[in-house]
Structure formats: structure tokens, C-alpha cells
PDB file of N, CA, C and O in Angstrom:
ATOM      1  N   UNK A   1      11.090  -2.185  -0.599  1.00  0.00           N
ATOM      2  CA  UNK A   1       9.671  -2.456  -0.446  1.00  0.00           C
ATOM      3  C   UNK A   1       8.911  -1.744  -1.551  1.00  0.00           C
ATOM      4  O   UNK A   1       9.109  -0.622  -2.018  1.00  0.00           O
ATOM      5  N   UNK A   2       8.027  -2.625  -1.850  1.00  0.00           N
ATOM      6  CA  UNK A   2       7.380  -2.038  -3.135  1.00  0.00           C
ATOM      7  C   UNK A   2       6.107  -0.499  -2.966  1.00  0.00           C
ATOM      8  O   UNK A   2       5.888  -0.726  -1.776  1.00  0.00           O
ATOM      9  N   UNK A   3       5.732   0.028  -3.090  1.00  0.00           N
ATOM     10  CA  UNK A   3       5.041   1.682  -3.005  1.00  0.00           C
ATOM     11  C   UNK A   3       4.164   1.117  -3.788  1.00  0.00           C
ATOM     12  O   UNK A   3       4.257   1.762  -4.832  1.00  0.00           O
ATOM     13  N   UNK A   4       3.682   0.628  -3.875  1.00  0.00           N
ATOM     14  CA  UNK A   4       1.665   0.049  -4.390  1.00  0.00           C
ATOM     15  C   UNK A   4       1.391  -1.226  -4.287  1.00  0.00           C
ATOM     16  O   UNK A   4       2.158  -2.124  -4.634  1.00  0.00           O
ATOM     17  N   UNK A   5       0.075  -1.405  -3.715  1.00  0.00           N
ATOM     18  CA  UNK A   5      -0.625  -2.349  -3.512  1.00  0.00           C
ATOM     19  C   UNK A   5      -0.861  -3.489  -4.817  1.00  0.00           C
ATOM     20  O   UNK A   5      -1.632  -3.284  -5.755  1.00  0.00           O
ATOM     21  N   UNK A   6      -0.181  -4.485  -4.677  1.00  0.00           N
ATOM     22  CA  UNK A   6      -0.603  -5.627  -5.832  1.00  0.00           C
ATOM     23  C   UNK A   6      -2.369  -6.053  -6.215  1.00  0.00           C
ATOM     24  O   UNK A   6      -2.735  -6.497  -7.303  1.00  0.00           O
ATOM     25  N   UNK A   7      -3.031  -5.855  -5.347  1.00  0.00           N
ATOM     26  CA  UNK A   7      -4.203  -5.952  -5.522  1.00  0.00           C
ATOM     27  C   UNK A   7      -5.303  -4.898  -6.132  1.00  0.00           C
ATOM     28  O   UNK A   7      -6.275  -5.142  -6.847  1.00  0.00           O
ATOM     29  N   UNK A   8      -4.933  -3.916  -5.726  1.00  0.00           N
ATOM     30  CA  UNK A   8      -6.024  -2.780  -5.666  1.00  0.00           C
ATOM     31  C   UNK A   8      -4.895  -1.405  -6.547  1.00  0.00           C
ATOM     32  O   UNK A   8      -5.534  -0.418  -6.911  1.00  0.00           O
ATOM     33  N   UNK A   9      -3.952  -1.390  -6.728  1.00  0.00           N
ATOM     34  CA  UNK A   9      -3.259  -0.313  -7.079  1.00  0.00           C
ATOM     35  C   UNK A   9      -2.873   0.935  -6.609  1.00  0.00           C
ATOM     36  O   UNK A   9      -2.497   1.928  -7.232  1.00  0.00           O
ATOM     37  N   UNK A  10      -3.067   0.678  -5.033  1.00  0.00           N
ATOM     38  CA  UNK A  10      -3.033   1.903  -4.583  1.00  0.00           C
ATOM     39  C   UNK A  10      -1.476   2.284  -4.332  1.00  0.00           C
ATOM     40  O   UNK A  10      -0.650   1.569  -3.765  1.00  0.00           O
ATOM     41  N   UNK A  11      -1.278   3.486  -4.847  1.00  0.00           N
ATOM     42  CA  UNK A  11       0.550   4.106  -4.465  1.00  0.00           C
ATOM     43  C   UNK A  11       0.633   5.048  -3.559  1.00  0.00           C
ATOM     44  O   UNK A  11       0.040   5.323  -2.516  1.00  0.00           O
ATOM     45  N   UNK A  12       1.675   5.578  -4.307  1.00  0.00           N
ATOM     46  CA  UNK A  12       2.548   7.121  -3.379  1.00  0.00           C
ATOM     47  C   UNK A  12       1.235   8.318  -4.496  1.00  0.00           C
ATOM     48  O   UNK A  12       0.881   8.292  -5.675  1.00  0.00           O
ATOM     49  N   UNK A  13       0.811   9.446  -2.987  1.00  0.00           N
ATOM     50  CA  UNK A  13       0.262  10.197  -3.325  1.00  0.00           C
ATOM     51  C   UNK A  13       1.117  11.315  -3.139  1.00  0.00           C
ATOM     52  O   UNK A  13       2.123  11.140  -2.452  1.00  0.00           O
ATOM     53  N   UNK A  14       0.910  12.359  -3.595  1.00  0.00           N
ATOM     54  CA  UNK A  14       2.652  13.698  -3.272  1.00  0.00           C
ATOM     55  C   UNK A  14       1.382  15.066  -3.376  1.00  0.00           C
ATOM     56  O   UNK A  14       0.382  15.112  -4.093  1.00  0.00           O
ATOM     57  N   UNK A  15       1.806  15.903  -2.544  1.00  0.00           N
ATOM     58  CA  UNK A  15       0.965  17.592  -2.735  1.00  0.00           C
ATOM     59  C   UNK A  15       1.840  18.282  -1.893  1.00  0.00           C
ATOM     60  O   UNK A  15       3.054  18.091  -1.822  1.00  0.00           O
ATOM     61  N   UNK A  16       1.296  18.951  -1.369  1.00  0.00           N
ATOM     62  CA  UNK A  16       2.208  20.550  -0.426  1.00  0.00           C
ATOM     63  C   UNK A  16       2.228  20.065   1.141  1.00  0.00           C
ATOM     64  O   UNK A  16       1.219  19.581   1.655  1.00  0.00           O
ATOM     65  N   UNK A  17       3.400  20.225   1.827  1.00  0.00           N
ATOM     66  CA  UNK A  17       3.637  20.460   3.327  1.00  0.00           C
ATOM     67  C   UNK A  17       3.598  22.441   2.940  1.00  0.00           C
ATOM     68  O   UNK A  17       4.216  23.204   2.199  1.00  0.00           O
ATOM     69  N   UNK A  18       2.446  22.553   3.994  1.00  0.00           N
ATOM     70  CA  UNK A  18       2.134  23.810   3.905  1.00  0.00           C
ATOM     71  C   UNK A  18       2.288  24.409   5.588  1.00  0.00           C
ATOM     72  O   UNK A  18       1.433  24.311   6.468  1.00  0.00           O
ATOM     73  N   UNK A  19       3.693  25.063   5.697  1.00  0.00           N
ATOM     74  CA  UNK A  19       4.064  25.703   6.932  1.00  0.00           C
ATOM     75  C   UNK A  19       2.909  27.088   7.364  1.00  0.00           C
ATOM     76  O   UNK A  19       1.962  27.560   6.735  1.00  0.00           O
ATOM     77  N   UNK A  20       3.535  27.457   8.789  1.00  0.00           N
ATOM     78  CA  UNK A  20       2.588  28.397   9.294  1.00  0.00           C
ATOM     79  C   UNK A  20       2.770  29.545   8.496  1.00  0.00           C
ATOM     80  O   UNK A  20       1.730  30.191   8.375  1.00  0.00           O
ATOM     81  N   UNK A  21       3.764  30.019   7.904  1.00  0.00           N
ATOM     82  CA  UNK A  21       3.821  31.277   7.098  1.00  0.00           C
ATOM     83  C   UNK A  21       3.479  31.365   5.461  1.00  0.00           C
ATOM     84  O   UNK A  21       3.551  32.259   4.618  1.00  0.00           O
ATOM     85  N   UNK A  22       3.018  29.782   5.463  1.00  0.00           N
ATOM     86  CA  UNK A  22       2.469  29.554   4.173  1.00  0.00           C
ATOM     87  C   UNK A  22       3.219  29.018   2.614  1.00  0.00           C
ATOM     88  O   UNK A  22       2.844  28.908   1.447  1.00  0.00           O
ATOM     89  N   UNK A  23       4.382  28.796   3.331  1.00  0.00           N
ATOM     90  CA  UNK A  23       5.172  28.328   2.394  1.00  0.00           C
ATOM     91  C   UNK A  23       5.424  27.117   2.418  1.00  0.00           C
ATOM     92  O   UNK A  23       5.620  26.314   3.330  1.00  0.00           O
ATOM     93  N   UNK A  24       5.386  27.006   0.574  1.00  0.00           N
ATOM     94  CA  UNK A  24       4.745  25.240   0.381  1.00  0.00           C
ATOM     95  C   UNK A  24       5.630  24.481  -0.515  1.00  0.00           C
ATOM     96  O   UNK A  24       5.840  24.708  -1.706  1.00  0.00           O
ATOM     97  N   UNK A  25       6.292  23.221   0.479  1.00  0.00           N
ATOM     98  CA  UNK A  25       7.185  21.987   0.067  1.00  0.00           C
ATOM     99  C   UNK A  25       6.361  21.017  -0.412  1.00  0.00           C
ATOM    100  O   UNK A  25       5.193  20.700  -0.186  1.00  0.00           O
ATOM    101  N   UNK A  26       7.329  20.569  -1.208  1.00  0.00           N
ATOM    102  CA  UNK A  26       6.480  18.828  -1.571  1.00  0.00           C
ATOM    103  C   UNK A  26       6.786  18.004  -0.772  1.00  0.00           C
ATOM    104  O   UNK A  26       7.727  18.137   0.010  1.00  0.00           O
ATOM    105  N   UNK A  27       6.251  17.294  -0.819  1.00  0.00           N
ATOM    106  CA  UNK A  27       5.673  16.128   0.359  1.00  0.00           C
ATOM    107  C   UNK A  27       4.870  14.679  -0.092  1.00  0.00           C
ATOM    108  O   UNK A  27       3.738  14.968  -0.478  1.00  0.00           O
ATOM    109  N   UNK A  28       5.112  13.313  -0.150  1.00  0.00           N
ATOM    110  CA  UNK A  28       4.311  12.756  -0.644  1.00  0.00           C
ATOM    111  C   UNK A  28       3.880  11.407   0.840  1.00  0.00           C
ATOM    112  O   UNK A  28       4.511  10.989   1.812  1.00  0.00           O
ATOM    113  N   UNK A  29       2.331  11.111   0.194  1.00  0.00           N
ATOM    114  CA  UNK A  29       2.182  10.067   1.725  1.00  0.00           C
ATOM    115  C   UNK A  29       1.808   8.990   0.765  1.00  0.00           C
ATOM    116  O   UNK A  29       1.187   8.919  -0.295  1.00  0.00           O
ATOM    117  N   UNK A  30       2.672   7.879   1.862  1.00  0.00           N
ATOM    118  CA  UNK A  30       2.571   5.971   1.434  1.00  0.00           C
ATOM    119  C   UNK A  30       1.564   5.317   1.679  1.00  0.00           C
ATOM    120  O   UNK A  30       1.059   5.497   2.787  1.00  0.00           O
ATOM    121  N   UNK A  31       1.252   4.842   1.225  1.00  0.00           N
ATOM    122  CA  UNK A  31       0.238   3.651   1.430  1.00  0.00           C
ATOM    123  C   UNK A  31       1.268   2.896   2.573  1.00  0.00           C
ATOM    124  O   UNK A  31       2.487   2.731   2.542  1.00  0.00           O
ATOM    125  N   UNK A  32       0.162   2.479   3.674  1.00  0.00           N
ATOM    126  CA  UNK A  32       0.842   0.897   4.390  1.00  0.00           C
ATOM    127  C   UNK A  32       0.606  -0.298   3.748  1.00  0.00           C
ATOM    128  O   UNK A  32      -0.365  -1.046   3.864  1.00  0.00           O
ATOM    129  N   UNK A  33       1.706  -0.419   2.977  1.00  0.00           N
ATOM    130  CA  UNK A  33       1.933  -2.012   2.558  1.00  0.00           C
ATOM    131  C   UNK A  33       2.499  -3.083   3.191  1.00  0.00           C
ATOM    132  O   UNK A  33       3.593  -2.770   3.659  1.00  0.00           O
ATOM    133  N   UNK A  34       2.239  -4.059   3.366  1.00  0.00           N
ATOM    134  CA  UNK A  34       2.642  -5.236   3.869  1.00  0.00           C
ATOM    135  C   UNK A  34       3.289  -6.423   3.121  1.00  0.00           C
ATOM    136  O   UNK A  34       2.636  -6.674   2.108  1.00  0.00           O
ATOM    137  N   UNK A  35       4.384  -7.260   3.287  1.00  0.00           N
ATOM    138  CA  UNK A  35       4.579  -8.303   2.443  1.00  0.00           C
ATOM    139  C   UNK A  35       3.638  -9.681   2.785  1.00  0.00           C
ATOM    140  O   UNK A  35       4.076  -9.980   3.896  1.00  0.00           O
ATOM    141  N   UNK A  36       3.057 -10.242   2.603  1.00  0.00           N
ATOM    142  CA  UNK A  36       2.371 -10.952   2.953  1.00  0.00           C
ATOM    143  C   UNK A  36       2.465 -12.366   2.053  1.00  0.00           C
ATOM    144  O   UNK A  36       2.606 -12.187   0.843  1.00  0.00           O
ATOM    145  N   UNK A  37       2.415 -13.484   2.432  1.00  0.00           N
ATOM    146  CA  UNK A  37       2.297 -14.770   2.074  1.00  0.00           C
ATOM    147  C   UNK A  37      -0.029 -15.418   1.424  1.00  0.00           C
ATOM    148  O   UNK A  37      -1.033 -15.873   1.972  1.00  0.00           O
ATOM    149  N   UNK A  38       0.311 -15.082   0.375  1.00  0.00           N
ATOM    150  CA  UNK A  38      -1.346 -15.315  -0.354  1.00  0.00           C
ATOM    151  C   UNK A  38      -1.218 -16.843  -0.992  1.00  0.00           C
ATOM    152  O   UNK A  38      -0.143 -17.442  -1.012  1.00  0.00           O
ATOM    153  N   UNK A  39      -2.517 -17.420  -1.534  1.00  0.00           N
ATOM    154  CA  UNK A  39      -3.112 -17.923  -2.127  1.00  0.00           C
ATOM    155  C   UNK A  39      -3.357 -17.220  -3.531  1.00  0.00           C
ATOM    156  O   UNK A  39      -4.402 -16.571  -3.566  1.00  0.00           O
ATOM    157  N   UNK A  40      -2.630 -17.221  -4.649  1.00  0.00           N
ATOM    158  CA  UNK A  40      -3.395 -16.972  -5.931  1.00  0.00           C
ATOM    159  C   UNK A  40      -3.162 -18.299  -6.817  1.00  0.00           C
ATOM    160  O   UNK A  40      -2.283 -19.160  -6.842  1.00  0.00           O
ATOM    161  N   UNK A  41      -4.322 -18.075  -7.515  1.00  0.00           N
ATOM    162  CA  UNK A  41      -4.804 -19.207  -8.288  1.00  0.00           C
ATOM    163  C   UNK A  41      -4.293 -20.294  -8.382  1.00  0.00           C
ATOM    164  O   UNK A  41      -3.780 -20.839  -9.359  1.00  0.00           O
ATOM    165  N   UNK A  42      -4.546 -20.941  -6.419  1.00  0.00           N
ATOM    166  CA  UNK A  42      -4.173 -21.991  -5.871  1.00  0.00           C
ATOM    167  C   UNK A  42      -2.490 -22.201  -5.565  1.00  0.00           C
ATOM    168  O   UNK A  42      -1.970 -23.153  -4.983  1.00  0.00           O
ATOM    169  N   UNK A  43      -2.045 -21.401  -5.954  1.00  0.00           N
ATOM    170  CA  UNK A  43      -0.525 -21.526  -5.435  1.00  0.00           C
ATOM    171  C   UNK A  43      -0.005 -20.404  -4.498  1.00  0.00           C
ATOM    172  O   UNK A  43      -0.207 -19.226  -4.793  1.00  0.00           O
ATOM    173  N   UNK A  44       0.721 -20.789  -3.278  1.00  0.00           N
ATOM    174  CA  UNK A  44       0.994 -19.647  -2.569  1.00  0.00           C
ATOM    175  C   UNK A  44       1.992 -18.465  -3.058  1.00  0.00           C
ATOM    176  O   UNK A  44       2.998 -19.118  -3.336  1.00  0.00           O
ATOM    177  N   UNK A  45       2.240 -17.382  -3.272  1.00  0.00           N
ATOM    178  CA  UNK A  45       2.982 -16.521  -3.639  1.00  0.00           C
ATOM    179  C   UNK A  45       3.015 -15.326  -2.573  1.00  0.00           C
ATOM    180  O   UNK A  45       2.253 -15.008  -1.660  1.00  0.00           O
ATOM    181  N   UNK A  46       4.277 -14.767  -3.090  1.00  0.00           N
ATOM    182  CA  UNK A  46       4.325 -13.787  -2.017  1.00  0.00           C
ATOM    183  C   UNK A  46       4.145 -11.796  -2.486  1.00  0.00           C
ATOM    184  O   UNK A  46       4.853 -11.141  -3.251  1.00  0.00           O
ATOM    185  N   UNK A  47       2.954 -11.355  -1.675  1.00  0.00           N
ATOM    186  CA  UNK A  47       2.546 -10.200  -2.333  1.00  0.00           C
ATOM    187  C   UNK A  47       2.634  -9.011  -1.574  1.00  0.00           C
ATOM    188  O   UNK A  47       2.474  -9.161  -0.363  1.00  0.00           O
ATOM    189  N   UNK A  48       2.893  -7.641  -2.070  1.00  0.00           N
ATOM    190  CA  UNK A  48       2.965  -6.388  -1.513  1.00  0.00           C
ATOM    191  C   UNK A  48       1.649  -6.223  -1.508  1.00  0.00           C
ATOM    192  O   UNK A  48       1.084  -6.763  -2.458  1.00  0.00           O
ATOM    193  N   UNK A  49       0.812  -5.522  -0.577  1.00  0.00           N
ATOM    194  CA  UNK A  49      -0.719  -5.636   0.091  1.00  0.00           C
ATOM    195  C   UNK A  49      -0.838  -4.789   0.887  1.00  0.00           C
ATOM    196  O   UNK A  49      -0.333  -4.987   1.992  1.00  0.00           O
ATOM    197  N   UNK A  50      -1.460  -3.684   0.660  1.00  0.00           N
ATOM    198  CA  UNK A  50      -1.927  -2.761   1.330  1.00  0.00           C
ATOM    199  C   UNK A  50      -3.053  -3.262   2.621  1.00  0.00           C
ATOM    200  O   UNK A  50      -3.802  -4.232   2.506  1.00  0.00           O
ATOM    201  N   UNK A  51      -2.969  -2.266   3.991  1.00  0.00           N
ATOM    202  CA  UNK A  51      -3.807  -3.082   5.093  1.00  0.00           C
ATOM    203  C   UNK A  51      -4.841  -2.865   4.717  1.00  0.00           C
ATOM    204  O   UNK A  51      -5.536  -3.868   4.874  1.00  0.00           O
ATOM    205  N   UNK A  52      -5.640  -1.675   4.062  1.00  0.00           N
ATOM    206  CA  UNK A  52      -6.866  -2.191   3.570  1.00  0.00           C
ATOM    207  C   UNK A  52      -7.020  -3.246   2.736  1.00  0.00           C
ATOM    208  O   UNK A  52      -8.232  -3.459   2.744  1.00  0.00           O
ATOM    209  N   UNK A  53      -6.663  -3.782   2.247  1.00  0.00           N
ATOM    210  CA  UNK A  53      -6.933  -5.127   1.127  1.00  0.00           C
ATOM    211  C   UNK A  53      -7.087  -6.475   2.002  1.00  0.00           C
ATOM    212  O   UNK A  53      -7.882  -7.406   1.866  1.00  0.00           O
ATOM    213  N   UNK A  54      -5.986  -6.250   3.011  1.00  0.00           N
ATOM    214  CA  UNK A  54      -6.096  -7.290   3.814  1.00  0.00           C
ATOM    215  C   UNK A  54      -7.148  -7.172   5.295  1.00  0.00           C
ATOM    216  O   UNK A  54      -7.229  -8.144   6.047  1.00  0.00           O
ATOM    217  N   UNK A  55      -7.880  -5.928   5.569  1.00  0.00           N
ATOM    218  CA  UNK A  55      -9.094  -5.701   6.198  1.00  0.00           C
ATOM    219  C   UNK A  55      -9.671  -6.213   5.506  1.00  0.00           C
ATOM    220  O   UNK A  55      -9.619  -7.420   5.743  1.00  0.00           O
ATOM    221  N   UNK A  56     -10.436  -5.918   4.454  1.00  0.00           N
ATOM    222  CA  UNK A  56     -11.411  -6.488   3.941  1.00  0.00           C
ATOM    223  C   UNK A  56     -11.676  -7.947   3.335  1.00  0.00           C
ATOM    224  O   UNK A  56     -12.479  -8.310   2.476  1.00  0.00           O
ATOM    225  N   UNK A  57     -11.049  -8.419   3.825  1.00  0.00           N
ATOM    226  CA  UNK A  57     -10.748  -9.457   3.080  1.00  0.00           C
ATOM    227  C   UNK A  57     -10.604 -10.394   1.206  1.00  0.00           C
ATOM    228  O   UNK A  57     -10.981 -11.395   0.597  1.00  0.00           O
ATOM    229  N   UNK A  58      -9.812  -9.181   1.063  1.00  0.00           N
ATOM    230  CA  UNK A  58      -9.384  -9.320  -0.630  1.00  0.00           C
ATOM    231  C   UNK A  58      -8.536 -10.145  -1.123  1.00  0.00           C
ATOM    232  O   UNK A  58      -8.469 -10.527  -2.291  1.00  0.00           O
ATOM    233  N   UNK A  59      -7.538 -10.581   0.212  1.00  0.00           N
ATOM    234  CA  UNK A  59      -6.236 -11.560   0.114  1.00  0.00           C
ATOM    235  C   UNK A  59      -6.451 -12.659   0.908  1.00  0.00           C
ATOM    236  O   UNK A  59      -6.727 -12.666   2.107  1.00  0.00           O
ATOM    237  N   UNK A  60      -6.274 -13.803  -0.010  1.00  0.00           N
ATOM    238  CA  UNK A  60      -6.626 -15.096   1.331  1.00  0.00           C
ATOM    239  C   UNK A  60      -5.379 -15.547   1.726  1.00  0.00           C
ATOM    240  O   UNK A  60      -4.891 -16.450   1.046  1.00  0.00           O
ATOM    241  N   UNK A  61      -4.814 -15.166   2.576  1.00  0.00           N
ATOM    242  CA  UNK A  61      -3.506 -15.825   3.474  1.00  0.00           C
ATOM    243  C   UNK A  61      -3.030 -16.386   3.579  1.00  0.00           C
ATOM    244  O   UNK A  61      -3.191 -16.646   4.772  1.00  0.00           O
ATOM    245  N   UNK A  62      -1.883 -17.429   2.986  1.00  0.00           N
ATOM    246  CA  UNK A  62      -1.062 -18.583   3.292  1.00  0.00           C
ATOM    247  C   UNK A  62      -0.220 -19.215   4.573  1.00  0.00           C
ATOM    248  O   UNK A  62       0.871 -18.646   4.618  1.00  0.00           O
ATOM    249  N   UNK A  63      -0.322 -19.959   5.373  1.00  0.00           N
ATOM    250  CA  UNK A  63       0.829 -19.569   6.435  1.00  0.00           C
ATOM    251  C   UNK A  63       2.324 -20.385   5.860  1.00  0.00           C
ATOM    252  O   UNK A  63       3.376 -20.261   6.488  1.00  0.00           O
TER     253      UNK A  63
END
């Protein structure tokens, strides 16, 4: 599964898991991407799509 949004570019962000005694791992958080069936420039294709993109309506949907 692809780690960024085809539309908007959003990826993998990475910083510190910071325990109670203060000691600090790396750690990175995903975007929720979706595979989804779109409409681009009139032909259906199939796209990695973050759920915000597809809240807002940025992706028009193929069935």
C-alpha cells in the first residue's frame, strides 16, 4: 500500500515516542489511505487517497 496521498501529498510523518522516564524512540504516524476507484480526466483509474481528500470531496468516485 502506497504511504501518500495521490491527490494532496500527504505521507509518513516520524518524531519521538517519548516514555515516562523520558526516553526517546522514533516513531513515525500514517496517513489513512484508501485505494479507491476515481474519475480522472474522464477515465476511471485506480488511486491511493487519503480520507480527508475523500471527505471533502476532492475525488469523484467511480463504482
Amino acid at each position: 500500500m502506497a504511504n501518500y496521498c495521490e491527490i494532496c501529498g500527504k505521507g509518513m510523518m516520524s518524531g519521538n515516542h517519548v516514555s515516562h522516564s523520558h526516553h526517546k524512540t522514533r516513531r513515525t504516524w500514517k496517513p489513512n489511505i484508501q485505494r479507491v476507484h476515481a474519475i480522472v480526466d474522464g477515465t476511471p483509474r485506480t488511486l491511493h487517497v487519503c480520507t480527508r481528500c475523500l471527505r471533502s470531496g476532492r475525488v469523484q468516485r467511480s463504482i
